[in-house]
NULO-39771 format. One line per 8 residues: number of its first residue (from 1); for each residue x, y, z of N, C-alpha, C, CB. Coordinates in pm, whole numbers, plus 32768, in hexadecimal, padded with zeros to 4 digits. Glycine has a CB too. Example, Ala and Ser with C-alpha at 12.3 -4.5 7.8 and 13.67 -1.06 7.14 Angstrom:
<sites>
1) 8527 7DC7 830C 84CE 7E3E 830C 8528 7EB6 830C 846B 7E41 8389 | 8505 7F1F 82C4 8557 7F96 82CA 850A 8003 8313 8580 7FC4 823C
</sites>
This chain:
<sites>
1) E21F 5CF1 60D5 E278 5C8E 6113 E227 5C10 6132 E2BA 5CC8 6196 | E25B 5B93 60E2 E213 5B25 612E E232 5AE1 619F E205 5ACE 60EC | E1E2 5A79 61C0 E1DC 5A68 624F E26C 5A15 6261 E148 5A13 6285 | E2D1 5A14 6210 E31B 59A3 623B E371 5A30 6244 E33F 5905 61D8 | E394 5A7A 61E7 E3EE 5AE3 6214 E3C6 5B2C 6292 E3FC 5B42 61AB | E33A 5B48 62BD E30E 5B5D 6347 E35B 5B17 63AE E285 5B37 6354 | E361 5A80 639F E37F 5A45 6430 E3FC 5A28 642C E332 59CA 645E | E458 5A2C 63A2 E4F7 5A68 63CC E4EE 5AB5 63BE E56F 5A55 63A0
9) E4DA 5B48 63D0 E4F6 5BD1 6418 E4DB 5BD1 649E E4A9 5C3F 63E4 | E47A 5B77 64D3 E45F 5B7E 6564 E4B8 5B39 65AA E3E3 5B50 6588 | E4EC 5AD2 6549 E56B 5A58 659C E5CF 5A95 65AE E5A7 59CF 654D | E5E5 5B07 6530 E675 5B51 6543 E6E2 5B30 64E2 E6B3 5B30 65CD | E67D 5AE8 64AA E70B 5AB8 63F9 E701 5B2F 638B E6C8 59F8 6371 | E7AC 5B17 6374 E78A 5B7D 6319 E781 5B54 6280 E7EC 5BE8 632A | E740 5BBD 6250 E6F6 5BBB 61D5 E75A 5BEF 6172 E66F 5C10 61DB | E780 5B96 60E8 E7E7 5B99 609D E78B 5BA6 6021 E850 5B21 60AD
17) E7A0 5BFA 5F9F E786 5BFC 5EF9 E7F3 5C13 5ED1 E725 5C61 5EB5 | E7EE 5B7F 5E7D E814 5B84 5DF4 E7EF 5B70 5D5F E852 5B51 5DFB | E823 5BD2 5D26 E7E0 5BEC 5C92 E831 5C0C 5C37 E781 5C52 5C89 | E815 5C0C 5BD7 E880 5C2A 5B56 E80D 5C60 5AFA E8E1 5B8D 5B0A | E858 5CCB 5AB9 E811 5D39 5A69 E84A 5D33 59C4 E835 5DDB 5AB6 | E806 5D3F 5970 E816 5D3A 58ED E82B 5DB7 58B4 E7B2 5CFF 58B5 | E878 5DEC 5865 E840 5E59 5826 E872 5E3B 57A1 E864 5EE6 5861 | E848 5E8B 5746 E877 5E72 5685 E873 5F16 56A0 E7E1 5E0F 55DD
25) E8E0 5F33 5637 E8F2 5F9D 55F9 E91A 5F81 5571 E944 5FE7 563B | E8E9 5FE0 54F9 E8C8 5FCE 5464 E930 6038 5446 E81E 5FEB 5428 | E97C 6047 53DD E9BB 6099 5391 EA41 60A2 539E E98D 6101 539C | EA86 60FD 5342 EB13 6120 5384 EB38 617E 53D1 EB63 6132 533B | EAE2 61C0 53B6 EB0E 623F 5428 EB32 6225 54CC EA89 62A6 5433 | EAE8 618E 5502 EAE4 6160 5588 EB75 6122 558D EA65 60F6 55A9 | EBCE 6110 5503 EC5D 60DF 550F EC9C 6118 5590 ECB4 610C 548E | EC9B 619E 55E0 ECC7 61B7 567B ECC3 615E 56EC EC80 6217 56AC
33) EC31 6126 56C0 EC20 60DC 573C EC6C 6062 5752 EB9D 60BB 574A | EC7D 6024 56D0 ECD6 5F96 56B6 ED77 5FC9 570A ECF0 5F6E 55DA | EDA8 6033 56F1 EE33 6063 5713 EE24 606E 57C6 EE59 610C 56B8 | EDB4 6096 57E3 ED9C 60B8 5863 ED7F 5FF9 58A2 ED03 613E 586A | ED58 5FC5 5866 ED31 5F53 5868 EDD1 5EF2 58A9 ECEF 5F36 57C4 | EE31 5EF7 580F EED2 5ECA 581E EF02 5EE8 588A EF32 5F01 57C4 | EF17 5F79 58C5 EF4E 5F9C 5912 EF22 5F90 59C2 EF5C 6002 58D9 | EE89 5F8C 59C3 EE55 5F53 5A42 EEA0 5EEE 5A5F EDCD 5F28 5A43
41) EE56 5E48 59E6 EE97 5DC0 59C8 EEF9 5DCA 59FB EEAE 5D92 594A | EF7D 5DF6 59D5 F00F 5E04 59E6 F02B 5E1E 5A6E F04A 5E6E 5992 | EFCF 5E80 5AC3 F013 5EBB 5B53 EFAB 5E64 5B97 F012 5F7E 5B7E | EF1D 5E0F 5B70 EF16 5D88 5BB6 EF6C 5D12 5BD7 EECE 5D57 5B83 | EFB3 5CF3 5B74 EFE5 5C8F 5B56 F088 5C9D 5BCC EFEC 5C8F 5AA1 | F0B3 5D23 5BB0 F127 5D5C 5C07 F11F 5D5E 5CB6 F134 5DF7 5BD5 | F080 5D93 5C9C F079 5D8C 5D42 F065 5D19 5D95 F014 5DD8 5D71 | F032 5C82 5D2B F03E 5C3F 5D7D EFE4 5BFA 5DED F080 5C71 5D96
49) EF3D 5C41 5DDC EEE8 5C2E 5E3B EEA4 5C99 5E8A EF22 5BE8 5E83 | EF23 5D17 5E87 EF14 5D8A 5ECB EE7E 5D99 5ED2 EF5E 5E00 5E89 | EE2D 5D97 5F36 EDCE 5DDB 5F13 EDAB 5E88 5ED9 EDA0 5DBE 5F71 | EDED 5EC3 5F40 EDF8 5F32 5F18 EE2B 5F72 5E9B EE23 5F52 5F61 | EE91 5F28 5E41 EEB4 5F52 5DCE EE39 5F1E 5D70 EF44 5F21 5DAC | EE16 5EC1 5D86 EDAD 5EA0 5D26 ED13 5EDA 5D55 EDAE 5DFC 5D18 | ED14 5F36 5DB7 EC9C 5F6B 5DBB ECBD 6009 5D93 EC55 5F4F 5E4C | ED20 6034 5D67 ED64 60B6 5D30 ED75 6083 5CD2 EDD9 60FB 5D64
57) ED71 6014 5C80 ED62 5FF4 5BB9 ECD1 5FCD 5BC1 EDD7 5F4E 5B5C | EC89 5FAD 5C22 EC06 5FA4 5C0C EBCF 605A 5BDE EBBF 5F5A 5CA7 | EBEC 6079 5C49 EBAE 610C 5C4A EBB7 6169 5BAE EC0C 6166 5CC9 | EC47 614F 5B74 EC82 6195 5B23 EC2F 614E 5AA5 ED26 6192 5B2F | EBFF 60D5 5AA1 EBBC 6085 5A52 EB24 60D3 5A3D EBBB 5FF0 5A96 | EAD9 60EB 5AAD EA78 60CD 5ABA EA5E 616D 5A8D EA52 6080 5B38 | EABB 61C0 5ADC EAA4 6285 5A79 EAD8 6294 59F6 EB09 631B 5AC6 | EB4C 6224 59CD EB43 623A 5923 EAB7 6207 58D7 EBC7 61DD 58D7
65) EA61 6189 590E E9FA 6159 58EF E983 61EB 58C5 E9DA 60F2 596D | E976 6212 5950 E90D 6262 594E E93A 62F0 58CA E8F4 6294 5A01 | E9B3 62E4 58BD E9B9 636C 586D E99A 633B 5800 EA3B 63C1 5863 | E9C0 62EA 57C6 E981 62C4 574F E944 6259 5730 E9C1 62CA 5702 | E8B0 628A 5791 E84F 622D 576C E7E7 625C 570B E811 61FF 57DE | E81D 62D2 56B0 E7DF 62A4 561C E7F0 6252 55DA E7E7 62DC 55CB | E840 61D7 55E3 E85B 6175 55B0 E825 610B 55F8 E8D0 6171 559C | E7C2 6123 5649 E7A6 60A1 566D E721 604F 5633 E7A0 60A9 56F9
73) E72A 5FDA 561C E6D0 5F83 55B8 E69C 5F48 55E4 E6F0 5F3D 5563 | E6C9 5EDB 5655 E672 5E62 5694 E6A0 5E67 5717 E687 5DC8 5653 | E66A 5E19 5767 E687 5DF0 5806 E636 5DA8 5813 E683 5E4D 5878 | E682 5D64 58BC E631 5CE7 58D0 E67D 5CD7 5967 E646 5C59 584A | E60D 5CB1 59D3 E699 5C7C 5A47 E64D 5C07 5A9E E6DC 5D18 5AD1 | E685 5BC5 5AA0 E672 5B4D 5B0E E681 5B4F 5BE2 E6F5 5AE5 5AD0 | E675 5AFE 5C08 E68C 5B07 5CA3 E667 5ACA 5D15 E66F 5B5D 5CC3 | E68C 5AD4 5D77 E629 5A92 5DF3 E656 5AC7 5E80 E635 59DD 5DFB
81) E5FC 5AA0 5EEC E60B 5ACF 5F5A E625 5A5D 5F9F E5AA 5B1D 5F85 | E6BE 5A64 5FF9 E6C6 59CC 605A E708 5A17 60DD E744 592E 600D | E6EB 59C3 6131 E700 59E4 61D1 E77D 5989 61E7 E66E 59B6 6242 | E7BD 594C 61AB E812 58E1 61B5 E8AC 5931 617A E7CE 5852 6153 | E931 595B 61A2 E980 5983 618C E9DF 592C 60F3 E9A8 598F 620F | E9B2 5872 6140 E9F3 584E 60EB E9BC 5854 606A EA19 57E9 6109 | E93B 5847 6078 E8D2 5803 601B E8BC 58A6 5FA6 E81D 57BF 6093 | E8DA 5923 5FEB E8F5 5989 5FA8 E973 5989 5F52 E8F3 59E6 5FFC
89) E9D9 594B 5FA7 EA52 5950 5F35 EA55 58E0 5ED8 EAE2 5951 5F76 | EA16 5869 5EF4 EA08 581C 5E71 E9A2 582D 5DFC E9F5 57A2 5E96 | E981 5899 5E19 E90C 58B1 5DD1 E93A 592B 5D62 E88F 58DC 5E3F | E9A8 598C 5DCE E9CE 59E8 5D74 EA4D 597A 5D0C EA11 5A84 5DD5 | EA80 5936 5D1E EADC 58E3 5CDF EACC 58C1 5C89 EAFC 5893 5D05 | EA38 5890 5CB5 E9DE 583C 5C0B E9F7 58B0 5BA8 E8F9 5818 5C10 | E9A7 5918 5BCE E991 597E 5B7F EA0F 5993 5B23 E96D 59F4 5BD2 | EA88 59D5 5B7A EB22 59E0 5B3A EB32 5974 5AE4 EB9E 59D9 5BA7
97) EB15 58E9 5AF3 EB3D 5874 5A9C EAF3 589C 5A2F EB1D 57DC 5ACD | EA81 58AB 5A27 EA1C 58BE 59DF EA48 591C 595F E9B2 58F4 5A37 | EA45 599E 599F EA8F 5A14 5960 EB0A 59FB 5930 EAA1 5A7D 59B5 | EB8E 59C3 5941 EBF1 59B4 58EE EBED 5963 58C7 EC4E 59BE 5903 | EB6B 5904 5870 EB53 58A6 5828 EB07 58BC 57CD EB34 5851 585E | EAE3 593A 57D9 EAAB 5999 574E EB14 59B9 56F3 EA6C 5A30 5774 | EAAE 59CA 5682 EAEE 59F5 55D5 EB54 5A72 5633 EA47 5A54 552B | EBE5 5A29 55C6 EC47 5A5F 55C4 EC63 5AF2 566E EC39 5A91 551D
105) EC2A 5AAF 56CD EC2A 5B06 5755 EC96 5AD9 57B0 EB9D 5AFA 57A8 | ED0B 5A7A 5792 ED6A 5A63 580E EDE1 5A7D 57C7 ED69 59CC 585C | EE3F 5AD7 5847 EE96 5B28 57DC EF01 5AE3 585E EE7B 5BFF 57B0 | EF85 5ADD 57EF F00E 5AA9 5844 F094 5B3D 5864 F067 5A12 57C4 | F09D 5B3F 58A5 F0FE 5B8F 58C4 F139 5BD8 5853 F157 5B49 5905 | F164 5B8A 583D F1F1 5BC8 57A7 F169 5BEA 5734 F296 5B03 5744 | F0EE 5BE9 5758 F0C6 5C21 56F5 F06F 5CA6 5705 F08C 5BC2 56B7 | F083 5CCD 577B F063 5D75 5764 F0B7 5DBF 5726 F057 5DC4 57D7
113) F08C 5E15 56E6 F080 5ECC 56B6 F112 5EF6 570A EFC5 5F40 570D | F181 5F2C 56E3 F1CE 5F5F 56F8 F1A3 5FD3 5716 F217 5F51 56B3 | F1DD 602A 577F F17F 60C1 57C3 F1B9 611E 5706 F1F6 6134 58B5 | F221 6105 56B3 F1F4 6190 5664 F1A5 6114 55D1 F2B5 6223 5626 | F18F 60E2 55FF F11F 607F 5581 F09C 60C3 55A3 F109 5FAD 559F | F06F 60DB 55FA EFF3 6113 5632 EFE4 61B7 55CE F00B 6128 56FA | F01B 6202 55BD EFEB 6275 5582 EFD5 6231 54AF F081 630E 55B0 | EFED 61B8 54A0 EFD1 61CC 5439 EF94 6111 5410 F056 621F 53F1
121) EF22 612C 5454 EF15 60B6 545C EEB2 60A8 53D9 EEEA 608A 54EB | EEAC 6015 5390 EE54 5FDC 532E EDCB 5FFA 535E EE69 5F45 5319 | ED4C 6032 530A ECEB 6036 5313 ECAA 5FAC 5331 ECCF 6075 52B7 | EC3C 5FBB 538F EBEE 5F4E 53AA EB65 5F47 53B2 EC10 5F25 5408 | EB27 5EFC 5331 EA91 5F08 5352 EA49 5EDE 53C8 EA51 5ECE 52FC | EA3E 5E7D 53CC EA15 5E53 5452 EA4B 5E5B 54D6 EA08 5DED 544D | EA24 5E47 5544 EA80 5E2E 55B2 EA07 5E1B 5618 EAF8 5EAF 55D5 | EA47 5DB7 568C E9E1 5D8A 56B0 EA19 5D74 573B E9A8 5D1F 565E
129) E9DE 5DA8 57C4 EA3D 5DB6 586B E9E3 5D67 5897 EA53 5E57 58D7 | EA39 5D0A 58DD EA0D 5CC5 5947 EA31 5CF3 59F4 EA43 5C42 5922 | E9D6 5D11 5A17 EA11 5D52 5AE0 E9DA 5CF1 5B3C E9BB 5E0B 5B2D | EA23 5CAD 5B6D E9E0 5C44 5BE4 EA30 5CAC 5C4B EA17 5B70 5BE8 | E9C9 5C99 5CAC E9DD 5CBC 5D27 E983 5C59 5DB8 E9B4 5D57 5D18 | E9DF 5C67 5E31 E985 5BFE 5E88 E9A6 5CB3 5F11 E9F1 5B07 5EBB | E93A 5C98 5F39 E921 5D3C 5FE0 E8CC 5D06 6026 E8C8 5DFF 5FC1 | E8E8 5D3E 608F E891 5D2D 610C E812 5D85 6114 E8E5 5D4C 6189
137) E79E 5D71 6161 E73F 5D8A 614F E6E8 5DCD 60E5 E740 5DA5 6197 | E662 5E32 60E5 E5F8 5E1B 6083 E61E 5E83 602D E560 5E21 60B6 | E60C 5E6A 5FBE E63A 5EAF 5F2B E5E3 5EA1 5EEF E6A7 5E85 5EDA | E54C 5F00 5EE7 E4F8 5F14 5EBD E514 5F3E 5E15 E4C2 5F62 5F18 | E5A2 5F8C 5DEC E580 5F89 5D43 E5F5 5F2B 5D18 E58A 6035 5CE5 | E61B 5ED4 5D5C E630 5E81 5D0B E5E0 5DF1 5D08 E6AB 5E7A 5D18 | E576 5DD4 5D6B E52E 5D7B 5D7F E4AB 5D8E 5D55 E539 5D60 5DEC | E4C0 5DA6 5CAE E42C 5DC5 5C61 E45F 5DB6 5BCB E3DE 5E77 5C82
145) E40C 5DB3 5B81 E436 5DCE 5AFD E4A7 5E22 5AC4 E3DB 5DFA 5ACF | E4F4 5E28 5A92 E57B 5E7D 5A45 E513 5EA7 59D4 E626 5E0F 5A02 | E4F0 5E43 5987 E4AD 5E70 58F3 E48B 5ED9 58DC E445 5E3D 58CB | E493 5F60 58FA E465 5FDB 58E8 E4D7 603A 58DD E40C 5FFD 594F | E4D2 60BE 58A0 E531 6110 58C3 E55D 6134 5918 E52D 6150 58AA | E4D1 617C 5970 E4D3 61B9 5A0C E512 6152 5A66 E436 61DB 5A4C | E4EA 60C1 5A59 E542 606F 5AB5 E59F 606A 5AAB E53B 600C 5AC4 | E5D9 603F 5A70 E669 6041 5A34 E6B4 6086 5A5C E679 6059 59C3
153) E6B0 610D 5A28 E6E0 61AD 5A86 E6DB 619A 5B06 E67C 623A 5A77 | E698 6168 5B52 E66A 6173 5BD8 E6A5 6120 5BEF E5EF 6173 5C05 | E6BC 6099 5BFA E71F 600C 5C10 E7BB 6053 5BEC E6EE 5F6C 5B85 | E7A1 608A 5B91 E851 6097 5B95 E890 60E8 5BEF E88D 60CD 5B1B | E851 6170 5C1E E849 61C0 5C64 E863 61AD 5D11 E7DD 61E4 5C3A | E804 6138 5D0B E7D6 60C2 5D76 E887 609E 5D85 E750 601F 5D27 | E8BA 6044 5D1E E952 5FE8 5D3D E9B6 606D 5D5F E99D 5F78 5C90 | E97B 60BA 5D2E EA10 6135 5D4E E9E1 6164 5DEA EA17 61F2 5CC2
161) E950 614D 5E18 E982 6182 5EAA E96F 60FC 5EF7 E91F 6211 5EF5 | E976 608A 5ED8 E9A7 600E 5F25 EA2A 6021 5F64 E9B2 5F96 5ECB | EA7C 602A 5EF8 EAD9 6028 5EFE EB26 6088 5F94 EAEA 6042 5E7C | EAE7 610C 5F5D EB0F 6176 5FD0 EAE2 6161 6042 EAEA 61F5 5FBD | EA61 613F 605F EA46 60F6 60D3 EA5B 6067 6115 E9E9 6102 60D2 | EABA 6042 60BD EAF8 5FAC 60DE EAC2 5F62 6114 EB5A 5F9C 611E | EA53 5F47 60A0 EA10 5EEC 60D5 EA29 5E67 6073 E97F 5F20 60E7 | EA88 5E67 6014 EA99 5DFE 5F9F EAE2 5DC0 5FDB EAC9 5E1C 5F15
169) EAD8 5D07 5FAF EB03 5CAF 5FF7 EB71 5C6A 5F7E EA85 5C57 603A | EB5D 5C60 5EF0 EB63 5C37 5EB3 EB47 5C9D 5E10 EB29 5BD9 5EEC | EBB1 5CB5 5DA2 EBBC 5CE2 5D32 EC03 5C93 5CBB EBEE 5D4D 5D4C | EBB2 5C8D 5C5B EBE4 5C75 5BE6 EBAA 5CAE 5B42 EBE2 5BF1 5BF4 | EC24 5CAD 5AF2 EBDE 5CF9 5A89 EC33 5CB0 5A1B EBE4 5DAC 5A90 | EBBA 5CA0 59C7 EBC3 5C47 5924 EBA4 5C95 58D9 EB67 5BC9 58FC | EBD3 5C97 585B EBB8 5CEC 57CA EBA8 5C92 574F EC3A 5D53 57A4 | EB73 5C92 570E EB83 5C76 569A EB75 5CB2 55F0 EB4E 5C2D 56B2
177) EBA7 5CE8 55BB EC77 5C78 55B1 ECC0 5CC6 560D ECFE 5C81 54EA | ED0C 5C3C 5617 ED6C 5C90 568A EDBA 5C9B 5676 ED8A 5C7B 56F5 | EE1A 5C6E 5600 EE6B 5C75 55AE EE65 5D04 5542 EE5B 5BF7 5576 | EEA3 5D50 5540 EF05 5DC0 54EB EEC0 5D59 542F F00F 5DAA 552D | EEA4 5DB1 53EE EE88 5D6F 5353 EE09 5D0A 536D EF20 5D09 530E | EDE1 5C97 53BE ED5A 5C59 539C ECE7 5CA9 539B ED3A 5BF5 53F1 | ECAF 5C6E 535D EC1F 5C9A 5342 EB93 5C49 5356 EC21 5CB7 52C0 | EB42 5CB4 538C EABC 5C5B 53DB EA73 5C9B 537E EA83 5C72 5492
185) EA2E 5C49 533A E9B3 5C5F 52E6 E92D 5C3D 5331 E9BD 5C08 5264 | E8C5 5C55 52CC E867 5C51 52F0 E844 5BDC 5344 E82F 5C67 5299 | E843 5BA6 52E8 E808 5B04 52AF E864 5AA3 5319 E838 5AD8 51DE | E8D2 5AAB 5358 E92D 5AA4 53C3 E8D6 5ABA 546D E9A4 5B25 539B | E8C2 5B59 5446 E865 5B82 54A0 E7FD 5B30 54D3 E833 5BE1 5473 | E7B5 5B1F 547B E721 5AC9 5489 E76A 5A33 549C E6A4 5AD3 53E1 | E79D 5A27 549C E7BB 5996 54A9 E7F4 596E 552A E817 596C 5442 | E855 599F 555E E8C8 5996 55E7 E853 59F2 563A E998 59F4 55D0
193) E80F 5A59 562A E7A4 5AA4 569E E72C 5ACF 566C E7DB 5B27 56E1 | E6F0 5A35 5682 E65A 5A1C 5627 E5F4 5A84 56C3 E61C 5917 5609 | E624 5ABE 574D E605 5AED 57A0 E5E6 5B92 576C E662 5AC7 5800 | E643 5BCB 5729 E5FF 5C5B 5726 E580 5C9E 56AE E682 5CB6 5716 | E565 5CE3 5707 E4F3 5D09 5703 E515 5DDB 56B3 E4AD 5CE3 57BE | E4F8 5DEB 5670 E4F5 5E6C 562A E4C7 5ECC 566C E4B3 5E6D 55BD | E515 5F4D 568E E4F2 5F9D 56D6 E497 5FFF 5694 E556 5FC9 570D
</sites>
């Protein structure tokens, strides 16, 4: 802890992270997660802000992730630590702007996945999650490198018991494609998230 986070803990401010997490998954077989992906999207978009609904599509996000993370290829995550409430939420904002200004990642209403489109959905090579999140105090695995397997696992693990311990202030989640039929190639990849790093 440095000395500036020292002397707001002693003042009594509280301590806010926000970060956004990368992950790539390679092949078709990870096509589940895209469906799991639509249908989060969809009951975000419904609830409206809810926190709580969107920390129950976080959760549901973050255990389809881990099951099939034989497919996982690259990661990468960004972040910071601020004592400032507002200065935390403009910060997670950037991020959200940021993220639905990625290759083919901002999806409109009328264009999710119908719930029986989901059992037979188009194969997808690539796919690529974006998770911003903004919580209150210290979050030791998510305030380190992602780039690894073991982290990764552990950060995600990490957002699913944020959540339960309500400590999340702030959720959002980007995909790319987010669209039903597009396709993220490689060469796409490297280009829109010159950030990840190969697990």
């Amino acid at each position: 802890m440095g000395l500036r986070d020292s002397l707001n803990k002693f003042t009594g401010k509280t301590r806010f992270v926000v970060c956004r997490l990368f992950l790539h998954l390679a092949g078709s077989e990870a096509t589940p997660v895209l469906g799991v992906l639509n249908r989060v999207a969809r009951e975000l978009v419904a609830a409206d802000g809810d926190l709580e609904v969107a920390g129950e599509g976080l959760v549901e996000l973050c255990q389809s992730l881990l099951q099939y993370d034989t497919y996982w290829q690259s990661a990468a995550n960004e972040g910071d630590v601020v004592w400032d409430e507002g200065e935390a939420g403009d910060y997670f904002n950037e991020l959200f702007t940021d993220s639905a200004a990625r290759y083919l990642s901002s999806a409109e209403v009328g264009e999710f996945a119908e719930e029986n489109e989901l059992l037979t959905l188009p194969p997808t090579g690539n796919l690529l999650v974006m998770i911003t999140i903004a919580t209150e105090g210290e979050v030791p695995a998510l305030e380190t490198d992602l780039a690894s397997f073991d982290a990764m696992e552990e950060a995600l693990k990490t957002l699913i018991n944020l959540h339960y311990n309500g400590s999340l202030r702030g959720i959002q989640i980007h995909f790319s494609p987010a669209q039903l039929g597009d396709e993220l190639t490689y060469d796409q990849l490297l280009v829109n998230f010159p950030e990840l790093i190969p697990l």
